[in-house]
MIVO-988697 format. One record per residue (C-alpha): residue in three letters; x, y, z. Coordinates in steps of 0.02 Angstrom, whole numbers, plus 32768, in hexadecimal, padded with zeros to 4 digits. Each point is the difference from the previous one (the first is absolute). Last residue first. Example, Ala and Ser with C-alpha at 12.3 -4.5 7.8 and 13.67 -1.06 7.14 Angstrom:
REM residues 2
SER82AC7FCB8165
ALA7FBB7F548021
This chain:
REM residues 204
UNK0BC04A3C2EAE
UNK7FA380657F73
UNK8088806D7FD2
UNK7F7880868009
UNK7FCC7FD58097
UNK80A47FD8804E
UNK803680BF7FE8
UNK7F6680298052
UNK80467FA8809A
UNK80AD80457FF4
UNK7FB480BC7FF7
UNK7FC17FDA80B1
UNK80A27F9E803F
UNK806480867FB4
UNK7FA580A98050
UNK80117F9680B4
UNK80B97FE87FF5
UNK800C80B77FC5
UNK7F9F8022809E
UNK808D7FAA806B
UNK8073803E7FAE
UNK7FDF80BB801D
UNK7F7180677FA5
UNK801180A87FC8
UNK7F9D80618032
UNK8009803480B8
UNK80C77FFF7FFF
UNK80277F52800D
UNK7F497FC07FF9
UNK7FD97F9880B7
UNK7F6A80788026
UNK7FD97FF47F51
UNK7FC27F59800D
UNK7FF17F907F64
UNK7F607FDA7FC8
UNK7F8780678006
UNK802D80597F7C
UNK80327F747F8E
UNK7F627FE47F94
UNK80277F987F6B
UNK7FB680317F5D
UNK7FFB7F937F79
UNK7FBE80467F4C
UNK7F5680247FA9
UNK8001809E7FDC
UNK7F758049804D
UNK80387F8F809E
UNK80AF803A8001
UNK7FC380B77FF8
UNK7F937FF1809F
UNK80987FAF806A
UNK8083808F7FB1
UNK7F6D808F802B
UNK7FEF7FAC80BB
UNK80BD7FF7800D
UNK7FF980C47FE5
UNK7F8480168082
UNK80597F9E8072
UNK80A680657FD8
UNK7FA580948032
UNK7FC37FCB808D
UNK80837FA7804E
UNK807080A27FE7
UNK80AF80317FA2
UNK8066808C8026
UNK809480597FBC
UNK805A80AE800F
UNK80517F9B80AF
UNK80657F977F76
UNK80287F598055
UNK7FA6802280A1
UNK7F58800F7FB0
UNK7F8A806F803C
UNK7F977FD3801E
UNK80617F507FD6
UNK80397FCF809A
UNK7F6680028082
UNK7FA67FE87F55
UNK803A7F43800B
UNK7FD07FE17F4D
UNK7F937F8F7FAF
UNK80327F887F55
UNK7FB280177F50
UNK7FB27F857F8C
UNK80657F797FA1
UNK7FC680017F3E
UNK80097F6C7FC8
UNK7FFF7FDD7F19
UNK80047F437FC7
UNK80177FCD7F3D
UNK806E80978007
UNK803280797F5C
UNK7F7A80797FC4
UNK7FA07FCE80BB
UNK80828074805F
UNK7FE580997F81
UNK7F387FE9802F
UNK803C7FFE80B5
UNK8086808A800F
UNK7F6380547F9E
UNK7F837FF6806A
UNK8074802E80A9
UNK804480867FA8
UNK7F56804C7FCC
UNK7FC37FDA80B3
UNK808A8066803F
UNK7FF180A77F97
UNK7F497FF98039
UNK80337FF780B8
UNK80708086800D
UNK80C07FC2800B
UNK807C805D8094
UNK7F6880078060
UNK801580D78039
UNK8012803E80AD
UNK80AE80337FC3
UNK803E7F417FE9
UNK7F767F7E8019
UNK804A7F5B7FC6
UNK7F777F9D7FB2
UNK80597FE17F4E
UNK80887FB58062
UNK7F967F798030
UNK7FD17FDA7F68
UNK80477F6C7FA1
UNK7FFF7F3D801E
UNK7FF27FD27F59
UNK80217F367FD3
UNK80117FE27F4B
UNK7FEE7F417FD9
UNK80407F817F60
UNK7FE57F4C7FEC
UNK808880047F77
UNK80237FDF7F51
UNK7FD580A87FC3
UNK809B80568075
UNK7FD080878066
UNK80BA8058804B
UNK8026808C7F8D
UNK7F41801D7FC8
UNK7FE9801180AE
UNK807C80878030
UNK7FCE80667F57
UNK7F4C7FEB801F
UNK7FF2803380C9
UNK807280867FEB
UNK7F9D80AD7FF3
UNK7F7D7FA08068
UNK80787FEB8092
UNK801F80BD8009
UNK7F2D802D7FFE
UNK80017F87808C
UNK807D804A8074
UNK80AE7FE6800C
UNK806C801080A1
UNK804C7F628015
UNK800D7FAC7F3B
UNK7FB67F48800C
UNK801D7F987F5A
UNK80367F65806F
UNK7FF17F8B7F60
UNK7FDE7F3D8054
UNK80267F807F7E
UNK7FD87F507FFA
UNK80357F5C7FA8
UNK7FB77F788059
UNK7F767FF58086
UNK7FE47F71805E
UNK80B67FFA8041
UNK7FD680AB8060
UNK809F8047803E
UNK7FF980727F6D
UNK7F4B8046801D
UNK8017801280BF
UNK80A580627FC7
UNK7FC880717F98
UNK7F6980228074
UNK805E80298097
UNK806D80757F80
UNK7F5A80507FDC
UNK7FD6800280B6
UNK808580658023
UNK80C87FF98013
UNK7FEF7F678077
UNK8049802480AA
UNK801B80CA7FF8
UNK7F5880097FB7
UNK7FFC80C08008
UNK7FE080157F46
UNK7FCA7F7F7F8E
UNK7FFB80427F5C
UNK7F467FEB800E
UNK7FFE806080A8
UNK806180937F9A
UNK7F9B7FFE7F77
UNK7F8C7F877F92
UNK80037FA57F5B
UNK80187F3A8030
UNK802B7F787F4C
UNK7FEC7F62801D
UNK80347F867F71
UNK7FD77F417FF4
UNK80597F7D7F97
UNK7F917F797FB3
């Protein structure tokens, strides 16, 4: 039985500052295909850097009904909304209610084609360097906010019945390459804990 992964997600999806690795998606990739117990696997990087939530859901069925085949064990990883956060003008770049409708429905759209549906919660921030943010000083993003936003994701899942992993505690931002987006190190840490839930439903 061939196996197909398939990540939605931004900038940290597509992997960026992992100048070792390119990403824990890539990390992923190649777990999976230096795995001999699993055969016939495909890792889809669909991470765009910049896009928000409401961007990935404009997408989410075209990309996947390229790349879900009916004779698969198929899963949709989303690891989206950290950009949706980003305070610009005193203002959260996406209010709350506009989020959770994403969130839902990035979900129910995931579940039209997967067998297995993750959604990867959101990472901190070294605010010392991202309020602002160095990168584009018309940006910030804060622990608060984004906790509060992970919160919605986490409560979400569990209405809808899907995998959530909790990652914002996991990597730390103090070692991020610019205060938000992770280095290799934390990529390295992002693939090990998507890895494991990747074994679930592979059942190894």
């Amino acid at each position: 039985m061939r196996n197909k992964i398939v990540v939605f997600g931004d900038s940290i999806t597509f992997g960026a500052w992992d100048k070792e690795c390119g990403g824990w998606v890539n990390r992923l990739r190649l777990s999976v295909d230096n795995d001999k117990r699993i055969e016939k696997s495909h890792v889809f990087n669909m991470g765009i850097s910049g896009q928000v939530t409401e961007e990935i859901l404009d997408r989410i069925d075209d990309e996947c009904a390229r790349r879900i085949r009916e004779d698969a064990i198929n899963t949709v990883i989303l690891a989206a909304g950290i950009n949706d956060t980003q305070i610009i003008k005193g203002e959260i770049r996406v209010p709350e209610p506009d989020f959770m409708f994403n969130v839902r429905s990035l979900i129910r759209h995931a579940k039209r084609y997967a067998d297995n549906v993750l959604y990867v919660g959101l990472t901190s921030v070294d605010e010392s360097r991202t309020n602002p943010w160095a990168g584009d000083r018309s940006k910030s993003w804060r622990n608060e906010i984004i906790g509060r936003y992970d919160r919605i994701i986490e409560k979400i899942c569990a209405e809808e019945d899907v995998d959530y992993l909790r990652v914002f505690d996991l990597t730390d931002p103090l070692s991020n390459y610019d205060g938000l987006h992770p280095a290799a190190d934390g990529h390295r840490q992002l693939a090990e804990a998507v890895r494991s839930r990747i074994d679930k439903y592979l059942g190894l």
